[in-house]
C-alpha positions in Angstrom: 94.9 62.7 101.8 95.3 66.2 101.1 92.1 68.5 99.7 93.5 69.8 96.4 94.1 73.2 95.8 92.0 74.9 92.8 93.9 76.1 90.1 95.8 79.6 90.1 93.2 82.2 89.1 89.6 80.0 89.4 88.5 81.8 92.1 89.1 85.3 90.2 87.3 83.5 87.0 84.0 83.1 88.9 84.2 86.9 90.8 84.8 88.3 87.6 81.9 86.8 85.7 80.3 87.2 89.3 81.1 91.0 88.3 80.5 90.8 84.5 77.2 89.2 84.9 76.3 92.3 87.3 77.1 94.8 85.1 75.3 93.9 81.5 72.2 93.9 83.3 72.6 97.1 85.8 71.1 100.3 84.1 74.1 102.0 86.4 76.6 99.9 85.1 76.2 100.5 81.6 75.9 104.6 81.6 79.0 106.5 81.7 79.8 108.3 84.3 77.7 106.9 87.1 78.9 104.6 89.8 77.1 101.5 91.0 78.1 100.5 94.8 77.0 96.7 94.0 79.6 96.7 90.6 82.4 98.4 92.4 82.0 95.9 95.4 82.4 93.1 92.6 85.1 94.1 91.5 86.9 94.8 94.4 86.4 91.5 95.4 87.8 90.2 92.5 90.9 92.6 92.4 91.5 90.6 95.9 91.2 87.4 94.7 93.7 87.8 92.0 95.8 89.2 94.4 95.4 86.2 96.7 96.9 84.4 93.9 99.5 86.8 92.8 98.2 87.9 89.7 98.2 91.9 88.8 95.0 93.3 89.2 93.7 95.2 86.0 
C-alpha cells in the first residue's frame, strides 16, 4: 500500500504560519523598514514549498 500524498498546499499552510507566527512576535518584523534574517528565511521557505506544489508565490 502506497503512503498517501498530503494535500496540495499543506506543507505551504504550516511554513506560512511557521512564518506568521515568527513575525507577530519579532520586534524586527513588525517595524518598517528593517529586515529580519530569521522572517525572510521563513518565508523563503515557504515561497519554495508552494512552488513544489505549483502554486504562485505571493
Amino acid at each position: 500500500m502506497a503512503a498517501q500524498q498530503p494535500a496540495p498546499g499543506v506543507e505551504a499552510e504550516g511554513e506560512w504560519r511557521a512564518a506568521i507566527d515568527h513575525a507577530a512576535g519579532c520586534r524586527d518584523c513588525l517595524t518598517p523598514g528593517t529586515g529580519c534574517d530569521t522572517g525572510e528565511a521563513l518565508l523563503d521557505t515557504y515561497r519554495q514549498a508552494l512552488r513544489e506544489h505549483g502554486r504562485a508565490a505571493p
